[in-house]
N, C-alpha and C positions, 0 to 999 in steps of 0.2 A: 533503549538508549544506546548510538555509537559507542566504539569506542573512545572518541578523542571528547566527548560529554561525560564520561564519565571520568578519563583522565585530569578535565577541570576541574572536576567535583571532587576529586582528589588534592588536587593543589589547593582547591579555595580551604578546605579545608585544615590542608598541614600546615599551610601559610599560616591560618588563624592562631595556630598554636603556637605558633613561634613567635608572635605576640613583637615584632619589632621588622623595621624594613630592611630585607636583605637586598646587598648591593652584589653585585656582579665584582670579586675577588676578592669580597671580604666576607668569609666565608666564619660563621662561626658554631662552635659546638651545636650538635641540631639540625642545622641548616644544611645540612647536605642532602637530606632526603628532598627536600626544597629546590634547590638546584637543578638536581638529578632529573627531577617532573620538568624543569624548567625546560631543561636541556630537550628531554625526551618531545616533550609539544611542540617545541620549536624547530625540532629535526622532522616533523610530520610534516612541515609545509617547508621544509629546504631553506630554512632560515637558521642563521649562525647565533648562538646565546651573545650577541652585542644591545648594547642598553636602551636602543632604541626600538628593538622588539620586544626585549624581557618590560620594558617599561608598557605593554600593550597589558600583559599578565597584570603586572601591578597596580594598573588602572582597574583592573578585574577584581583584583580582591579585595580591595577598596569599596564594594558594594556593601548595601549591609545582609543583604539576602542573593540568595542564586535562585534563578528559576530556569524555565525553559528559553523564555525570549531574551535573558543574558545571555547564556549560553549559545543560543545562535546568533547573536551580535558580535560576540567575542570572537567565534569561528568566522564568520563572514571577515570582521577584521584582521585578520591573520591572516585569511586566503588572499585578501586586499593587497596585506603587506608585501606577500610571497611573491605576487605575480609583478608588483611593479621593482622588485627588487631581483627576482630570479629572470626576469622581463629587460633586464638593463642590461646598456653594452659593455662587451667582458674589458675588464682593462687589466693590466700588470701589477703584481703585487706593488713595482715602483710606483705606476700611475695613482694607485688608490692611495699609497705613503701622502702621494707628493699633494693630493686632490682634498686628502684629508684635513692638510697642514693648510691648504688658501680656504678651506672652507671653516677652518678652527671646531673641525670635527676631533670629541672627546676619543683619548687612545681606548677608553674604554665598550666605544663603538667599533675600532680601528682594529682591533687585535683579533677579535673572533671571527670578525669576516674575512683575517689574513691568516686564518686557521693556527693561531696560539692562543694560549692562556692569558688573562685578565691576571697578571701577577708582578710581582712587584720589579724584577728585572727589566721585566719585558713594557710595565706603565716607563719607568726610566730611561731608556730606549727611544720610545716614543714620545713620551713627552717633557723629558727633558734636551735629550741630547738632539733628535731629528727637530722637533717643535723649536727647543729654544735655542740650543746652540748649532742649527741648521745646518747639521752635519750631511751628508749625500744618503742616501735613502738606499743605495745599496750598501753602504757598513752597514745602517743599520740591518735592513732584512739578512745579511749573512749573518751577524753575531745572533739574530732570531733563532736563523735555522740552528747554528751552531748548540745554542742553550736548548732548546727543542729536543735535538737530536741525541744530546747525550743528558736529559733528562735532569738538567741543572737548576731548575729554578728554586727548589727547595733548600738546597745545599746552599744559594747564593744568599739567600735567605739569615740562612744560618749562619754560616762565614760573617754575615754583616751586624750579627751582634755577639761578635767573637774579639774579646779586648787582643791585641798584638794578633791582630788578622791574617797579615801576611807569613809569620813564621808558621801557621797551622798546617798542619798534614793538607786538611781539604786547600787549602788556599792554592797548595802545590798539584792537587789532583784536576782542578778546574782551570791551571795556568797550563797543564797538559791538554787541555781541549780549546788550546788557542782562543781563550774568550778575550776580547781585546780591551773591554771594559769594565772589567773586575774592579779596579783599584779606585776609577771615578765614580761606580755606583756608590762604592761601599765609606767613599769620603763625601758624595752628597748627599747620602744615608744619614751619616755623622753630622754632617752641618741643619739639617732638619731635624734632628733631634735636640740639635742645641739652641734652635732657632725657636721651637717650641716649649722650651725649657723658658726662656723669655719672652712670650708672646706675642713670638712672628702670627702673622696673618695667615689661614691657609687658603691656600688656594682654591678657586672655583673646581677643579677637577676633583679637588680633597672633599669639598663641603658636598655636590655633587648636583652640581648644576651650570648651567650654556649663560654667560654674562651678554648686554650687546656693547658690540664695541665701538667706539669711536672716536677720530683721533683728530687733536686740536694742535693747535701751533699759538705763537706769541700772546701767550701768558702772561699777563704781568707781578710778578711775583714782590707781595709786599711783605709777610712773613715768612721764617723757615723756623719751624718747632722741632725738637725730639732731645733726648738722651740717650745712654748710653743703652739701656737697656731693649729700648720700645723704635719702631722707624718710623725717620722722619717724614713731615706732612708741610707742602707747602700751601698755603694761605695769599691768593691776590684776587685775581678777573679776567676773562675772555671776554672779545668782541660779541653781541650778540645783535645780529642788524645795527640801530644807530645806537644802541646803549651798550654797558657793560654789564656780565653778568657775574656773581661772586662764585669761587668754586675753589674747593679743596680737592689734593690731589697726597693721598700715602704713597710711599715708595721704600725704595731700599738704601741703603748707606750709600754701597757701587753707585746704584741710580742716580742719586742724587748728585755723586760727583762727576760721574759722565757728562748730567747737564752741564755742570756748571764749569768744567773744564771745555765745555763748547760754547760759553757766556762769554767770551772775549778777558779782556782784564778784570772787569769787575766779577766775573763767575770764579776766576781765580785767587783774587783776593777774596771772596766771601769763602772758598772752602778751604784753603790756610786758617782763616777766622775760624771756621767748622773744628778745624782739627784741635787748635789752640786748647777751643771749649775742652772738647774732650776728653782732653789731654789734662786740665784743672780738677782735681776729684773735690778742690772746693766750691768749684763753680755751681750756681742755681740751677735745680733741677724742676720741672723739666725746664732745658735753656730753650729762650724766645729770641730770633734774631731780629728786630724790626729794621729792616734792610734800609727805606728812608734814612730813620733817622740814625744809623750807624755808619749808611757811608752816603748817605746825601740824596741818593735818588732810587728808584726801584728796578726791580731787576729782569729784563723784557727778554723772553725766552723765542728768539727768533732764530737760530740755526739748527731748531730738531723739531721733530714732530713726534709729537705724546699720544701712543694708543693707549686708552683709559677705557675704565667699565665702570659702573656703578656696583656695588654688593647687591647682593640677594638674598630675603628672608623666606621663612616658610612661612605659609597660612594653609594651614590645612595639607592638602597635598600638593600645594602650586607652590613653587618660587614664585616672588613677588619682588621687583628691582624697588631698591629704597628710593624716596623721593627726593632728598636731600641733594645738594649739590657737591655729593662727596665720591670722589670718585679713588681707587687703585689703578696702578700706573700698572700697565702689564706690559708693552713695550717700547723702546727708543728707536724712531725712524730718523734717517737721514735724509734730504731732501732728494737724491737720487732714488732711496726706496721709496718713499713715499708717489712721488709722481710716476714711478715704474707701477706702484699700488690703485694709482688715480687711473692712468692712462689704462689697466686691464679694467677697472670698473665699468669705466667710459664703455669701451668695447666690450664687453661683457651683458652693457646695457641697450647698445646697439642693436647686436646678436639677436636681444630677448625680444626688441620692439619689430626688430623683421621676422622674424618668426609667429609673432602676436597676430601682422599682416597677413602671411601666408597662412595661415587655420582659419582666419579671417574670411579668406578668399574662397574657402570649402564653402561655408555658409552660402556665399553670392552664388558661387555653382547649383547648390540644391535651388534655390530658388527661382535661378533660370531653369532650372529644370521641372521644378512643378507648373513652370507656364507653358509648360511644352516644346521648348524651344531645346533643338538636337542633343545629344552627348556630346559631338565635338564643337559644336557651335557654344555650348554653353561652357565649356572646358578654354575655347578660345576669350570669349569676354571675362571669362573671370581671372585670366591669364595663368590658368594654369595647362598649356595644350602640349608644357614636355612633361613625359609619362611619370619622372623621377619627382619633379616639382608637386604634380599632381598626389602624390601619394604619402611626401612629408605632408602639404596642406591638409590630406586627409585623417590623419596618424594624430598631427597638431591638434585639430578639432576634435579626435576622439578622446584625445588624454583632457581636456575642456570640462566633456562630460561626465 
């Protein structure tokens, strides 16, 4: 038996013992001999431990037996993976930042292939500040390299469940290595903790699974529910063809009044009313706005566009999206981004369908050719007689197969 068959036969087995599924940066007592194999398999075929490969392994030990013809399935797939990932055009660490954010690729793929640690600075970084608050992708990779290089992320770590943070010794020793985002981790640190102190929602990133997304416009919003403690949910209908369809959307306090500070006057008097509530510690809990019949008519969310996802449960070892028409709000488009969002789809779709064409067009070539009919003659009908065209169309065809 190779060595990398037996390396498996190692993992399936340490894995077994550790009796729970480890995730890529949550790392706990045990689990590092785990990793470690993780890491080590993955560096045989020039692949980075991102979760999209380590998720090849975990598909693996998920069997309830190992044999020999697992075993060569599991290596085929990894050599599989290797070639069309070691096989790809090189791009810049900004390219991959930026490729990652339109593709709503998890930072948890994102980081190892950008040669750092799955940790908790570095998830914040990524998918708070680049993802959400769409900062430039080169802060972020400097403050990367920065924490990298002088070996920060434990410290940061630390610092961040340090009560009076900032007068600490270390506070001072990592404001010495110019990190520029000390003080926003370690107060969004803070507000996730307080937010799960009251049973904020976590995130698809947290729970650890890819939502799909998609984004709606003029809502018509007939209730708005929530209290103090829990975030609010609105309650109306989307167009769906010629009928309406019923849909709930959670979100965030902010959220909620973003919208509704872009609802004209009625959005604005409804979240004066919001605050009123809140502001009552006698008022009924949870409070129900029924927007009709409080100010007359309902409340039609036409100057934003809502990207929304449905949740996701486990069965077994799948995510499975719920069917319900309930959906988390995960971001607020404006109709500039949104149609800057449409118009790259659009072209984006285009792209896929001429391309579709051109690998297309290999095929017609082989088969003027098995009639006998010349190389260039046949390269001429099937329109591919420039050399460069000729050779995407062939390349196209073979990624098919």
């Amino acid at each position: 038996m190779d060595q990398l068959k037996l390396k498996l036969q190692e993992y399936y087995q340490r894995y077994q013992q550790v009796d729970q599924r480890v995730k890529p940066g949550k790392v706990e007592s045990g689990d590092e001999d785990v990793l470690d194999l993780e890491n080590d398999i993955l560096s045989q075929f020039g692949l980075p431990a991102s979760r999209r490969f380590v998720q090849i392994l975990h598909d693996f030990v998920h069997h309830s037996h190992v044999n020999d013809q697992l075993l060569d399935y599991v290596s085929k797939k990894l050599r599989s993976a290797a070639r069309k990932y070691l096989l790809a055009p090189v791009m810049s660490d900004i390219d991959v930042l930026e490729s990652a954010r339109e593709q709503k690729r998890t930072p948890f793929d994102v980081l190892p292939e950008l040669g750092y640690p799955v940790q908790d600075y570095a998830l914040f970084l990524v998918g708070e500040l680049f993802y959400r608050r769409n900062m430039a992708a080169a802060d972020i990779l400097d403050e990367l390299k920065k924490a990298h290089h002088f070996h920060s992320w434990n410290d940061l770590v630390v610092l961040s469940k340090m009560s009076n943070y900032s007068a600490q010794d270390l506070y001072a020793k990592l404001k010495k290595h110019e990190l520029r985002f000390i003080d926003d981790y370690i107060q969004h640190t803070h507000r996730q903790e307080t937010a799960r102190l009251v049973n904020k929602r976590p995130s698809p990133l947290e729970e650890g699974y890819k939502p799909e997304y998609k984004t709606i416009t003029k809502v018509q919003v007939e209730d708005i529910i929530f209290d103090e403690k829990t975030t609010p949910s609105l309650f109306g209908k989307i167009k769906s063809g010629r009928s309406y369809t019923r849909i709930t959307i959670s979100l965030e306090f902010t959220e909620l009044n973003q919208i509704l500070m872009s609802s004209d006057e009625l959005g604005i008097e409804i979240s004066n009313h919001i605050k009123k509530r809140l502001a009552n510690p006698s008022a009924e809990k949870p409070t129900v706005i029924d927007i009709r019949a409080e100010f007359g008519t309902i409340l039609k969310l036409e100057n934003c566009y809502l990207e929304v996802y449905k949740p996701q449960h486990r069965e077994g070892n799948k995510w499975v999206e719920d069917k319900d028409n309930f959906y988390f709000l995960d971001k607020i488009l404006t109709k500039k981004e949104f149609e800057k969002k449409t118009k790259e789809a659009e072209v984006q779709q285009k792209i896929q369908e001429c391309l579709e064409l051109i690998g297309g067009s290999y095929v017609y070539y082989q088969r003027l050719r098995r009639l006998g009919i010349t190389d260039e003659e046949a390269k001429l009908r099937a329109g591919l007689s420039d050399e460069l065209l000729f050779k995407l169309s062939f390349f196209l065809n073979k990624v098919k197969e």
